[in-house]
Every structure is written in C-alpha cells, then in structure tokens.
C-alpha positions in Angstrom: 74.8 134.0 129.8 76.5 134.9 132.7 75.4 135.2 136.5 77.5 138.3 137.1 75.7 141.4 138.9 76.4 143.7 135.6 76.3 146.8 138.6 79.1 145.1 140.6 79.0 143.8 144.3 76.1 146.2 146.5 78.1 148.8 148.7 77.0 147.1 151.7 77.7 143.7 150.8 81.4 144.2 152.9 80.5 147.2 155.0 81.0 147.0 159.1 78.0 146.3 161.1 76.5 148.9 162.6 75.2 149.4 166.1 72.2 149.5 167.7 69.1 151.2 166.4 70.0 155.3 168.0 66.9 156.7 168.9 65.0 155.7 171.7 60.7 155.5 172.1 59.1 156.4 175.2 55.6 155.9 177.0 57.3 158.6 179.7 57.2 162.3 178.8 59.6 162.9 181.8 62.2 160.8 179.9 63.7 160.6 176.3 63.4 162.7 173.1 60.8 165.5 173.5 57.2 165.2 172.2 56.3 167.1 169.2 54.8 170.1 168.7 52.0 168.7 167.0 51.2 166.1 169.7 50.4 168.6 172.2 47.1 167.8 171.8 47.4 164.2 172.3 49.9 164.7 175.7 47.3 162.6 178.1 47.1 159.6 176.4 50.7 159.1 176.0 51.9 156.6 178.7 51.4 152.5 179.4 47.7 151.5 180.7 46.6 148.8 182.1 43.1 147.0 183.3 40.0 145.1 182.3 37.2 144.9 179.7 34.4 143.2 178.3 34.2 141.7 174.9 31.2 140.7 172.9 30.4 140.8 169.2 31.5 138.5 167.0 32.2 135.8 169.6 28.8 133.6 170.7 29.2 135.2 174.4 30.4 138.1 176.2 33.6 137.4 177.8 35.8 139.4 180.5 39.5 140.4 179.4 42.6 142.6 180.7 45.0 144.5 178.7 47.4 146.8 178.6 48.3 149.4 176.1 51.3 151.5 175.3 50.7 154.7 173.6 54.5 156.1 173.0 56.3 158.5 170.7 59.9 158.6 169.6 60.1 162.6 169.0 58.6 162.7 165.5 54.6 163.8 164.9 52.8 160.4 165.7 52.0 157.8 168.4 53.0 154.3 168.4 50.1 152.4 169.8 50.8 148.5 171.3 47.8 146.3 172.6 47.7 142.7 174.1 45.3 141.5 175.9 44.3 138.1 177.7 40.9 136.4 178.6 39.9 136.3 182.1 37.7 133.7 183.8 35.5 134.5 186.9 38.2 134.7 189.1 40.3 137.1 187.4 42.6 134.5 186.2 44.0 134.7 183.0 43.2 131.7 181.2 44.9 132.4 177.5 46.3 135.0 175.0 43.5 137.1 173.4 43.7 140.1 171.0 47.2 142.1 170.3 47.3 145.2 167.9 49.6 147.4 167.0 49.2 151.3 165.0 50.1 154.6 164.8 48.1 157.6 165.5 49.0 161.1 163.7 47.7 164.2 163.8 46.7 166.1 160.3 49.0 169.3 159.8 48.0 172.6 158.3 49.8 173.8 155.2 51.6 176.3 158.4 52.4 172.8 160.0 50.7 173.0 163.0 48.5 170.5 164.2 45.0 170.5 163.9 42.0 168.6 165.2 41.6 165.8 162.2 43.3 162.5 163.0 44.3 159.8 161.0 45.4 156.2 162.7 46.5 152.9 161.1 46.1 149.8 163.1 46.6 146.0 161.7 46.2 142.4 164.0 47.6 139.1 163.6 43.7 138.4 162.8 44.9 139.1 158.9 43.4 142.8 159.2 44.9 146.6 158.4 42.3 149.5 159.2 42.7 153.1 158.0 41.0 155.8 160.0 39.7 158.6 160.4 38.8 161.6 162.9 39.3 163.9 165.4 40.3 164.7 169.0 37.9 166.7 170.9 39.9 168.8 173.3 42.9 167.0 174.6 41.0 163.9 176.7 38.7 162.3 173.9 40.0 161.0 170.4 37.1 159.5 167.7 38.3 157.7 164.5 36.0 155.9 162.4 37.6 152.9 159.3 37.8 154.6 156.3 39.6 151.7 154.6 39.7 148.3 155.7 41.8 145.1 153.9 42.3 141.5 155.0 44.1 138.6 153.5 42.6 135.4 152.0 42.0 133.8 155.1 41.9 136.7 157.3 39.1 137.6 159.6 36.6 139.7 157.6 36.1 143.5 159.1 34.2 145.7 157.2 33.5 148.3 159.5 34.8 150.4 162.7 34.4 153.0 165.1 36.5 153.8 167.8 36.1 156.6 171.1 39.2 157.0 173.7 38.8 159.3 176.2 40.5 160.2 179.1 38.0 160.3 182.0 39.2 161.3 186.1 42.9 159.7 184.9 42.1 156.7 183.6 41.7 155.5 179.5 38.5 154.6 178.5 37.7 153.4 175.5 34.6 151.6 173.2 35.0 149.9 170.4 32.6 149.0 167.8 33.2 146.3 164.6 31.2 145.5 161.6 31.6 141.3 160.5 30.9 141.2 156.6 27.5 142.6 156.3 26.5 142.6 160.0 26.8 146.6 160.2 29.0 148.1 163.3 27.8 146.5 166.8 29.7 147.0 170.5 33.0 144.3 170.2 35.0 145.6 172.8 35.4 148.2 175.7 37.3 148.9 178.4 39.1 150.7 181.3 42.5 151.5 181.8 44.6 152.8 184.6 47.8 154.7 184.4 51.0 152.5 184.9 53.7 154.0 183.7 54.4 157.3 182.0 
C-alpha cells in the first residue's frame, strides 16, 4: 500500500499566488460595473439604507432596533443583500448586536432572457436558518416574496414560515416582515424604515 497520489501532485499545488479578487460590487449605480439588464426593474432598491424598527414575535416583548442594509450588485443578474442590525434602548442607544442576514435576490428570466416580474431570493442567518423564496415585484418600488423552502440545522432556530414586502415609499425602504415559529403560523416579527445613505 502506498500513500502516493496515483494522479500525481494537483496543478496548483506549486502555482504563483494570484491577486486580488478582480471584479468589484457596488451599492452605487453612479460607480463600478454596470447593472444588468434584467435588474432594471429592481434599480431603486439598489443602494445602502439605514434607520430604525420594531421587533416583536418570537421574543416575549416588542423591542426597538436600527439597521442598515446594503442591497448591491456586481454586474451579473442578482442583488447581494447584507443586514445587521443592533437593539436600541429608550434613548436610542445601542445596547448590543441583534440580527445580521445575508442573500441574494434574482429576477426570473424568460426563455428570450429578459426579465420578468417573478422573483426568487435566498437568505440564511447565523440563527442556523436558509430560506428560499418566492415572488414578484410590483412595478419598480415594491418587491413581495413569500418562503417556499425553509431548512435549519440541529440546533438551529426553527422557522417554518415567511413573508416578506419591501417597498420604496417617498425615498425611503420600507419593509414588513412576517415569521412562522414551528407551528405558530406567520405573525408580524420585524419591520422597519430605511433612509438612503449611500448609493
């Protein structure tokens, strides 16, 4: 028995190191690669927002947050979508880390390729949760996706249901967000409004 690699050495094992990653992401449509054609309909939620919310269901009490979100795209037919967020106390402090997310938002193609008004979006949390969703803009300032799929790991926090509206309303993102706990069916979690930053 021998514990030679009968396919020889891997034809990276001595390459050079390369540089850094080429292709830059933007929340800035007046900077880097262009947006795709297909995520013309998408153009006013693209940039970095940042405000306050309310949280509820399943924590025991409501509670007040802030967050900001970065909705980017790097030149190919999706949206990168970032979250973090931090609790607030009555002050407006911050008093801790609270939720973070991060997804990707993409547009269903016709067999022509051009965009049309279905949506899917994948979004997964340190909570030990992945969502797959579905749904549809409506017009170019309001996006509704609803889970089609959910998994969590062993110890993971158990979703079984979501439903999520964004919508652009006099510049700023709002956005509602529902979530179903193992059989509690969907009920109001978090929501929220977002002013423009950046982008």
């Amino acid at each position: 028995m021998t514990d030679e690699n009968p396919l020889g050495p891997p034809p990276w094992l001595n390459a050079p190191p390369v540089e850094r990653y080429p292709y830059e992401d933007t929340h800035d449509l007046r900077s880097g690669p262009d947006l795709h054609p297909a995520l013309l309909g998408l153009l006013p939620f693209v940039g970095l927002w940042r405000g306050r919310g309310q949280g509820g269901f399943p924590a025991d009490e409501d509670y007040d947050f802030a967050q900001e979100i970065r909705i980017s795209h790097d030149g190919r037919p999706f949206l990168r979508f970032e979250s973090r967020s931090w609790l607030l106390d009555g002050d407006s402090k911050a008093i801790g880390n609270w939720q973070s997310e991060q997804g990707y938002w993409r547009p269903v193609l016709s067999e022509a390729g051009h965009a049309t008004d279905e949506m899917e979006a994948t979004m997964i949390s340190p909570e030990g949760v992945a969502e797959i969703y579905i749904g549809k803009t409506i017009g170019t300032t309001r996006l509704e996706i609803e889970a089609d799929a959910i998994a969590y790991t062993p110890g993971g926090l158990h979703v079984t249901g979501g439903h999520r509206l964004f919508g652009i309303v006099e510049g700023a993102l709002l956005y509602a967000y529902e979530q179903a706990i193992e059989d509690s069916g969907l009920r109001p979690h978090m929501s929220a409004r977002l002013l423009r930053i950046g982008g």
